[in-house]
MMTF fields as JSON, N, C-alpha, C and O atoms, coordinates in Angstrom:
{
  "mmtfVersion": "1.0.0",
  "mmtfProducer": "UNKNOWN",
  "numBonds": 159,
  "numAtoms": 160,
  "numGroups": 40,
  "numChains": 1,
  "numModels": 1,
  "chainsPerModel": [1],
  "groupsPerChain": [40],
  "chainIdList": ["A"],
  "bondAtomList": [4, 2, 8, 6, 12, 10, 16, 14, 20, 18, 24, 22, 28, 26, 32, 30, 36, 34, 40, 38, 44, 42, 48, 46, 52, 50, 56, 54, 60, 58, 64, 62, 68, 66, 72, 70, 76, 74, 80, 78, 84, 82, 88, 86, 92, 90, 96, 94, 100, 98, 104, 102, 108, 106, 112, 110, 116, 114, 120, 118, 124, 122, 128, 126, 132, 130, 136, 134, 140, 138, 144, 142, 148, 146, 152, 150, 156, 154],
  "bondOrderList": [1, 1, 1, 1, 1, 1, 1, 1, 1, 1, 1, 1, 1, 1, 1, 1, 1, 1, 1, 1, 1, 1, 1, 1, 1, 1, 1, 1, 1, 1, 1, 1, 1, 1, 1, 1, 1, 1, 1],
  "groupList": [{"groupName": "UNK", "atomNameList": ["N", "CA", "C", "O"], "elementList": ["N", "C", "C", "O"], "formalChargeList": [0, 0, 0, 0], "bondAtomList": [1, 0, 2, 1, 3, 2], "bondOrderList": [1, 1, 2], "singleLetterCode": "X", "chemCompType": "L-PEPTIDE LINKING"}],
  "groupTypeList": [0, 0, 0, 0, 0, 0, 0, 0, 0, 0, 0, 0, 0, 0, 0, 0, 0, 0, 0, 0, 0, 0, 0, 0, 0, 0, 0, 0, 0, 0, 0, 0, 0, 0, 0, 0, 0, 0, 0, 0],
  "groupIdList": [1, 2, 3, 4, 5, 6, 7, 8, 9, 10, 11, 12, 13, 14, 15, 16, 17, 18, 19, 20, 21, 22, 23, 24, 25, 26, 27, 28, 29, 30, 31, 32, 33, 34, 35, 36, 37, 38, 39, 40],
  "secStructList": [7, 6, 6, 2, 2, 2, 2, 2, 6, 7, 7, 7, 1, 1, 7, 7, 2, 2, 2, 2, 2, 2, 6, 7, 1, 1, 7, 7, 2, 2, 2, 2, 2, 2, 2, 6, 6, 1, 7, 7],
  "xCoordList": [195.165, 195.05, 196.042, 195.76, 197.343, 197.901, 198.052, 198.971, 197.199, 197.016, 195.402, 195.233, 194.597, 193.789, 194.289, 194.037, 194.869, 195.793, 196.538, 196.838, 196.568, 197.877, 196.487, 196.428, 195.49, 194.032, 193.877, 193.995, 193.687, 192.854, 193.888, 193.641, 195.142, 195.953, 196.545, 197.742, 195.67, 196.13, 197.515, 198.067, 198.255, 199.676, 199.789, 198.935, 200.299, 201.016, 201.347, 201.629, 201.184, 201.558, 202.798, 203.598, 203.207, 204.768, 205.337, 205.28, 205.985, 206.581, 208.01, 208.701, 208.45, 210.177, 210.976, 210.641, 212.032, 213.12, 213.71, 213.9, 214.012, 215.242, 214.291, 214.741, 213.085, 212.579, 211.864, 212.224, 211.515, 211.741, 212.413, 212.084, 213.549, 215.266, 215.405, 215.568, 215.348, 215.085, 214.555, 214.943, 213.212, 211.904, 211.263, 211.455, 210.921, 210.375, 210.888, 211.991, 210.292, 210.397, 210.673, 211.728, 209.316, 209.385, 209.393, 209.724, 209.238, 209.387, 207.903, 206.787, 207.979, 206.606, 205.445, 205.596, 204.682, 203.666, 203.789, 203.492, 204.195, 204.551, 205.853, 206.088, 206.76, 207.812, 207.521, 208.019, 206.58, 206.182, 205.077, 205.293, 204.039, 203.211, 204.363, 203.836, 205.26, 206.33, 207.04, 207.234, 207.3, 208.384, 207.281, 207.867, 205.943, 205.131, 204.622, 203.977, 204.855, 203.938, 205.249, 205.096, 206.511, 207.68, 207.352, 207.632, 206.924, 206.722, 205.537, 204.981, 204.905, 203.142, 202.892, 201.872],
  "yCoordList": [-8.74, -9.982, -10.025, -10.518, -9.421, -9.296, -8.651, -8.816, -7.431, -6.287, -7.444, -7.533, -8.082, -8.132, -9.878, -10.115, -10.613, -11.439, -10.734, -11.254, -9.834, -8.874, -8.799, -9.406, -8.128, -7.696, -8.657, -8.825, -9.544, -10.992, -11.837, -12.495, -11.268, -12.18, -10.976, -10.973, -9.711, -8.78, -8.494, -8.619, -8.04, -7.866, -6.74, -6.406, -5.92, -4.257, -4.648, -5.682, -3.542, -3.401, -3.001, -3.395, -1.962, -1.7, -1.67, -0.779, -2.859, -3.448, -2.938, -2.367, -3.241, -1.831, -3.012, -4.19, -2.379, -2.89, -4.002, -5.134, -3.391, -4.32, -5.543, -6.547, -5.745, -6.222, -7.303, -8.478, -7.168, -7.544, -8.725, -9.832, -8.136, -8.964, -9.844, -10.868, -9.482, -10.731, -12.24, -13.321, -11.474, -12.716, -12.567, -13.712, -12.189, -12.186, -13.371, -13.066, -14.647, -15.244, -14.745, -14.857, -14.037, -13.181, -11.645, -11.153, -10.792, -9.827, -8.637, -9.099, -7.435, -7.199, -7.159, -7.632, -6.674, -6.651, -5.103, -5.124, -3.94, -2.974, -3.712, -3.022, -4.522, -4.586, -5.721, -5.796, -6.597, -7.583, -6.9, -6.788, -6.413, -5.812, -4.735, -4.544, -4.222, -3.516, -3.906, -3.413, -4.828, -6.007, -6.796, -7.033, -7.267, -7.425, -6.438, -6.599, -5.652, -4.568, -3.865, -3.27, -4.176, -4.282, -5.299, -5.11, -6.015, -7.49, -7.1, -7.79, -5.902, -6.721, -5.83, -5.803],
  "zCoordList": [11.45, 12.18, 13.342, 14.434, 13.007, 14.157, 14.789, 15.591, 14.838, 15.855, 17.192, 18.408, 15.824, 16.992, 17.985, 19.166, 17.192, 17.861, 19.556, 20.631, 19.198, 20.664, 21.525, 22.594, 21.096, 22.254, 22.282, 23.496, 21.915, 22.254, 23.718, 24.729, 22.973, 24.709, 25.21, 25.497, 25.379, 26.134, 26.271, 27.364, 25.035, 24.704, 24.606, 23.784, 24.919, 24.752, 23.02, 22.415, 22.73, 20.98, 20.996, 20.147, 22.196, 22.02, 23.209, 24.056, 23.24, 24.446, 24.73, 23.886, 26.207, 26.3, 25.319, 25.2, 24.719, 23.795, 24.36, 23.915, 25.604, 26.737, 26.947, 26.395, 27.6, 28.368, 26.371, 26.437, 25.758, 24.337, 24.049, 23.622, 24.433, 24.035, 24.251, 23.589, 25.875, 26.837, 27.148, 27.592, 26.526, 27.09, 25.559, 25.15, 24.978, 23.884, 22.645, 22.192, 22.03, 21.401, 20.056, 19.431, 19.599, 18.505, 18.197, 19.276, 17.453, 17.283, 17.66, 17.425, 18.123, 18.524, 17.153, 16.027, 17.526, 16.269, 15.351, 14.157, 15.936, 14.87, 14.44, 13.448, 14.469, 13.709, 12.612, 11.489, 13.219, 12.14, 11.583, 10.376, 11.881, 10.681, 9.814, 8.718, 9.852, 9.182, 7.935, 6.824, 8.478, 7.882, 6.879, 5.823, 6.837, 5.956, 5.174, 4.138, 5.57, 4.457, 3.396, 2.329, 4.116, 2.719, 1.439, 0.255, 1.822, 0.738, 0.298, -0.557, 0.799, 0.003, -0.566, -1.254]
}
């Protein structure tokens, strides 16, 4: 769901680190699909 969430608003899946840090609210989507699949 959150891979196709990113295509749907035309989001890079892996965005630069720096540029991330910066402007980025939340975390990209390989680090949150990551971080869920510890728990599940």
């Amino acid at each position: 769901a959150l891979v196709k969430l990113y295509q749907d608003n035309a989001s890079t899946l892996t965005p630069d680190p720096i540029y991330t840090a910066f402007y980025s609210s939340h975390p990209p989507a390989p680090l949150r699909i990551a971080h869920l699949q510890r728990f599940a």
